[in-house]
N, C-alpha and C positions, 0 to 999 in steps of 0.2 A: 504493500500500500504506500501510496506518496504521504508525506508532509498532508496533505490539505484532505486528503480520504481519510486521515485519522483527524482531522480536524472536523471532519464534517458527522466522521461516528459518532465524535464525543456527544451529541448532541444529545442524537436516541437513550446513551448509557446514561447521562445524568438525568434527561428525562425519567427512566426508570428506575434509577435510584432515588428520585424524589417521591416516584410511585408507591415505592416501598419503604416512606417514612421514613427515612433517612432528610435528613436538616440539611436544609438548602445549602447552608455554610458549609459544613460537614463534608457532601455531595459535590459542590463545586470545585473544594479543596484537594479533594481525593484525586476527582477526574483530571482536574485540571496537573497536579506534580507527576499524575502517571502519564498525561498526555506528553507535560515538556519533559518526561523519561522517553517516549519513545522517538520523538520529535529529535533529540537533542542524543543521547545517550552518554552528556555528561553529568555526572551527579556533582562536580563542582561547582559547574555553571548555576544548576538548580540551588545549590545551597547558597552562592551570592547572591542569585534571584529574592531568594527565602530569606536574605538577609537584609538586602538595600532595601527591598519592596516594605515590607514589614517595619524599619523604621519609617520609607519612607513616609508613608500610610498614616500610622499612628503620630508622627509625628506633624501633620498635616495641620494647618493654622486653620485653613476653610471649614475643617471637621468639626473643626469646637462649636460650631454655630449649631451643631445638634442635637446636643447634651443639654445646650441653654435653652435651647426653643420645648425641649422634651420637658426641662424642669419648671419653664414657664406653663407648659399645660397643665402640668402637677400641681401645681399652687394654683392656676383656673380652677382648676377643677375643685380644689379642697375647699377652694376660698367661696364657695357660693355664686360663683359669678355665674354658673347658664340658668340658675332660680330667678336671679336678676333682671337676667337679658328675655328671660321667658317670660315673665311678669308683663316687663315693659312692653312686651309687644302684642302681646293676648289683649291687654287694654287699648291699643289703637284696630288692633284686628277681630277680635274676637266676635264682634256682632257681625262678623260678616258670615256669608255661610261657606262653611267647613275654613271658619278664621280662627280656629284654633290650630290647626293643622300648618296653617301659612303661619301663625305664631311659631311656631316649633319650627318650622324652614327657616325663618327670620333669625329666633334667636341663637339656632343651629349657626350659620353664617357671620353672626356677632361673635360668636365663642368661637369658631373657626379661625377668627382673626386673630384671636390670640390664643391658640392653639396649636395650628399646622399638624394634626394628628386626625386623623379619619375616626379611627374607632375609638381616641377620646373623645370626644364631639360624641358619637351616637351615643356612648356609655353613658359620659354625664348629660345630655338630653334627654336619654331614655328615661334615668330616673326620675328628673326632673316632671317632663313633658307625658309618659306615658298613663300615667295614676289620672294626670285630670282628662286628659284625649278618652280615656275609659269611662271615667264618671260622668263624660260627657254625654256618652252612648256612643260615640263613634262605631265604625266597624274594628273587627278588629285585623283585619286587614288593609285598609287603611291606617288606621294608627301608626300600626309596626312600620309599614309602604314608607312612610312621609317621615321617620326617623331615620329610619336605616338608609333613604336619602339622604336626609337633610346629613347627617353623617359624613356623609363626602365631601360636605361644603368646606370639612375640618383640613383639606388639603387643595382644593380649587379658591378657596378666599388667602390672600398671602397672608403672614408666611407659611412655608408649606415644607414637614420636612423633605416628600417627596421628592420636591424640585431642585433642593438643595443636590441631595442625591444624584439626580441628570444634569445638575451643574457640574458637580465631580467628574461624574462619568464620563459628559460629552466635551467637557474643559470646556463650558459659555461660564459667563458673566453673570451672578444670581442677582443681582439689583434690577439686570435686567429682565428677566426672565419672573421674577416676580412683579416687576411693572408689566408684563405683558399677560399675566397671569389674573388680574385684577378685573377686570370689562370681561372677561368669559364667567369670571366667579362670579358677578353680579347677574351674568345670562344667564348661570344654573339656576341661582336663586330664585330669580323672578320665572324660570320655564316650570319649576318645583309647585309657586304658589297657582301656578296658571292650570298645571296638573290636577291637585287641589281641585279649583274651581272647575274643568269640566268635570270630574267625576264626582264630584257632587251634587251638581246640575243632571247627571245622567241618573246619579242613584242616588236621592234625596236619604234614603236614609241613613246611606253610609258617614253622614257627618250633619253637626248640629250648627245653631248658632247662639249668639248668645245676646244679652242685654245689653245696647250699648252703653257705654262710662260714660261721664261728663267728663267736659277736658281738664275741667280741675283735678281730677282722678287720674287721669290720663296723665298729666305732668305730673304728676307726685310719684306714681312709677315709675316712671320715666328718669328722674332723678338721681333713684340708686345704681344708673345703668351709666351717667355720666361718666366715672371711674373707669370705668370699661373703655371704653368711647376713644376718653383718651388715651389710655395705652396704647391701641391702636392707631391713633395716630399720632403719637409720639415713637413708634417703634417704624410700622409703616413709612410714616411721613417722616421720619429721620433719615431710613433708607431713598424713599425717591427725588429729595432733595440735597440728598448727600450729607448731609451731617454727619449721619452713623455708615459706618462700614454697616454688613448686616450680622458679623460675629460683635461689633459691639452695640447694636439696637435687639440684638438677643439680650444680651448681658445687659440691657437698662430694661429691658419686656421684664426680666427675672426679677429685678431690685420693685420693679412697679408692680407687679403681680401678687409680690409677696408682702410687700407694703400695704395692700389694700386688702388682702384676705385678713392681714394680722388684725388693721383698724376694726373690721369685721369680726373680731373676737375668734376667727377661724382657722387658724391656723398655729396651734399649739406646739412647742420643741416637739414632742411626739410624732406630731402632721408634719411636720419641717425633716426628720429623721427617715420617715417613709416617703413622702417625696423626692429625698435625695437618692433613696435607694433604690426607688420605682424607675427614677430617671438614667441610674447607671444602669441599672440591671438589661434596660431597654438600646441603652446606649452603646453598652457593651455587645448586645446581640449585634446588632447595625453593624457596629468597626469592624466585627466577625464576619459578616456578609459581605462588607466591603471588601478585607484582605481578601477572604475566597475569592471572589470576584475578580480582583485585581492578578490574583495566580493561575485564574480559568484564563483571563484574558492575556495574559501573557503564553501563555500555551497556544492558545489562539492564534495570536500574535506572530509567532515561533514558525506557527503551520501553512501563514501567510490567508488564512481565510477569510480576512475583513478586506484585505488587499484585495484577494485574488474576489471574490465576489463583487466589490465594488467596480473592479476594472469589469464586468462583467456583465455587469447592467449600466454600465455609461458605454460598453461598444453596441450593446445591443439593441435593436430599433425598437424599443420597447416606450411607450408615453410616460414620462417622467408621475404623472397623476394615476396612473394605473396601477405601479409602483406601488406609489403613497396609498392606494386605496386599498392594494392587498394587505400593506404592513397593519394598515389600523383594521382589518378583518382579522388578521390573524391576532390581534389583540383583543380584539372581542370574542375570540374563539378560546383563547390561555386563561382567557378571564374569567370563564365560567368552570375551569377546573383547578388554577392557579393562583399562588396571590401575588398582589401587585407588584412588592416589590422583587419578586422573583424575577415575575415578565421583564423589568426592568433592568435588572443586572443581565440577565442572559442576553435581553437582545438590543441595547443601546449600542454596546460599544458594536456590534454586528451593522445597524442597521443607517449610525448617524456617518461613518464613512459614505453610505452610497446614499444619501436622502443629498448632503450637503456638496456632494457633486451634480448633482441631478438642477436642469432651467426650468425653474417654478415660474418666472418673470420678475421675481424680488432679489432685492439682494444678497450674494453669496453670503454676508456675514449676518444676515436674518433669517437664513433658510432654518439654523439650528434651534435658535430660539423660538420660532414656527412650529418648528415638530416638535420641541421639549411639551409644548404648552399641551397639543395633540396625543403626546405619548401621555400625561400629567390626566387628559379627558379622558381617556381609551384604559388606564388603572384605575381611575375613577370606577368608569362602568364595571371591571372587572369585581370592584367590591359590594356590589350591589347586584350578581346575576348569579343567579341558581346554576349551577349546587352548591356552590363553595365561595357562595359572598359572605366573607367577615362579618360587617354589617349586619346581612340579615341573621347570622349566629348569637351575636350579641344584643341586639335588640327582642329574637323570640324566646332568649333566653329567659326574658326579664318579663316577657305577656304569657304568663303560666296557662293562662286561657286560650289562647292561640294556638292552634297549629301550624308548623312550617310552610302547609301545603295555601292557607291563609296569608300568610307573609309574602310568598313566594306572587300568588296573584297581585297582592297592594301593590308590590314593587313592579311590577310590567310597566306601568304607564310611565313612570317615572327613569327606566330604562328607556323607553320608546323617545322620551324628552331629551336626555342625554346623547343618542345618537341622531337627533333632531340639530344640535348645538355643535354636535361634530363634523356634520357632513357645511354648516354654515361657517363656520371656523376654516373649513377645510377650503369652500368657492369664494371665502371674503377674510383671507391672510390681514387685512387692516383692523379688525377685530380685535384682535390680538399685537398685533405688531406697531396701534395706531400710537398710541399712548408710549411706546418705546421711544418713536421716532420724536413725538413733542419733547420728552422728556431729556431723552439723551440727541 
């Protein structure tokens, strides 16, 4: 076999050793030292590999933005903040019909903001949002549907660790890529609540409404949600005005996050102890998936398969959008048996060589930032689609009442909106890329 027929096996092999519950890090690890053993058959080389990489990795300045953004969720989350956010918005929303549902999108995408973690967002909403969407009457298929949603806002609204991650990966620019991330996170939102609104026009009684507040009411909730508000945009707005690098508007997200939980009497040395812990523990798995990653791709590397396939679809007569349309298929396709950040490691560094050669008609140095946001929508979906959407595990975890096979229908429509936003993203690249151009 050549160099590139072992590069091309490794593929199937790790696929199946992930089949068989073996840890993605684990699985990548393995394949990838035996790939650059056979690739290579020097075991010096491999141990320099194993040696530069490894510091270089860990020792990585951009990384640290991970650990802070994770420990910022952890203090969100302790600190009461999606009770808050979900308050405030039930009172401007709630008399609408099925506006509590859009409350819970809402305050999903608030907490998103300062969280950048998918399944923290659905977890602390779930708890929050699922007790009253029930004593509501709601269905409960709907209910879980519009969380386990809203859920993804927790990496489509910036910051987002996701992204951070295909900034590593693809080596783009995260300031940017999170300004260009912002106008599609605001399209999920708003295509969420819109969702919401036809099916509960179709099926009245799958959601309620409620009496509306007066605005005196309406502000007074609203109030507790200020603190919030501002985090974000002093984290946010420090990155796209430049004040803050985005490792140091992590580290001011963490000093504000935990300042406001503590005033909030919520956040105990205790709470402080297990959020540190929760954040490494999490943070430590990531750096693990990265090295893997970084040893698969160097095996890869080795075997010339990002090369030899990119030369391969740039001689080929093949339409550069055809391309693009099978890559985000087949991410909708990994998404319903994989999780995201797998899809992610495996096929960036494969696929942003031949995306970023490929004439879209925009500029070569916005092609990557284009597809980051697309791969960022396309892991989205994959947490949210049956069998093996995260999301919906953690959310039907929590509706004792509900069955899977319930959850499983809420969420369609809400799938159907997000490939709605994809295929729009996809024919109107300014979307996403317009807000880059103003900015930078």
């Amino acid at each position: 076999m050549t160099d590139f027929q072992i590069g091309l096996a490794s593929f199937p092999v790790l696929l199946l050793l992930i089949a068989l519950r073996i840890p993605l890090a684990a699985a990548m690890f393995i394949v990838g030292l035996g790939g650059l053993y056979l690739v290579t058959g020097n075991t010096r080389m491999i141990d320099s590999i194993l040696k530069s990489f490894t510091f270089g990795t860990l020792t990585n300045y951009s990384l640290s933005i991970i650990p802070l953004f994770l420990l910022m969720s952890e203090f969100a989350s302790r600190g009461g903040m999606s009770k808050t956010l979900f308050q405030a918005a039930e009172s401007w929303l709630g008399h609408r019909k099925g506006g509590l549902a859009m409350a819970a999108i809402g305050a999903s995408a608030g907490f998103g903001a300062i969280c950048g973690s998918s399944l923290a967002t659905a977890s602390a909403m779930g708890k929050v949002a699922l007790p009253e969407l029930q004593r509501a009457g709601y269905s409960g298929s709907l209910a879980t549907g519009v969380l386990a949603a809203g859920g993804t806002l927790g990496i489509l609204i910036p910051p987002s660790v996701v992204l951070v991650i295909y900034a590593i990966l693809a080596e783009e620019n995260i300031e940017k890529l999170f300004t260009a991330a912002f106008i599609p996170g605001v399209l999920a939102m708003l295509g969420y609540m819109l969702c919401v609104g036809i099916v509960t026009r179709i099926a009245p009684e799958a959601g309620t409404e409620r009496p509306r507040q007066p605005y005196g009411e309406r502000f007074r909730k609203l109030i507790p949600a200020v603190p919030v508000l501002l985090v974000f945009l002093l984290v946010i707005g420090g990155i796209y005005t430049g004040a803050f690098s985005p490792t140091a508007a992590a580290a001011v997200g963490v000093a504000a996050t935990a300042i406001i939980a503590r005033l909030k009497g919520q956040l105990s040395w205790q709470a402080t102890q297990e959020s540190l812990l929760g954040a490494t523990q999490t943070s430590a798995m990531i750096f693990f998936i990265i090295l893997s990653a970084g040893i698969y791709n160097a095996f890869l590397s080795s075997a010339l398969v990002p090369q030899t396939l990119a030369g391969y679809f740039l001689d080929a007569d093949i339409s550069p959008w055809l391309i693009l349309s099978a890559m985000l298929l087949l991410y909708l396709v990994l998404g319903t048996v994989m999780d995201s950040l797998a899809m992610i490691f495996l096929t960036v560094p494969i696929f942003v060589p031949i995306i970023t050669g490929l004439d879209f008609g925009i500029p070569p140095a916005e092609v990557g930032i284009w597809f980051g946001i697309l791969v960022l929508m396309s892991a989205e979906v994959g947490l949210i689609t049956p069998p093996i959407g995260l999301n919906l595990f953690v959310i039907n975890a929590m509706a004792k009442n509900v069955s899977m096979a319930e959850t499983y229908r809420g969420i369609l429509p809400f799938v159907v909106s997000d490939i709605i936003r994809i295929a729009l993203l996809v024919a109107f690249p300014i979307l996403s890329l317009g807000l880059v151009r103003v900015l930078f």
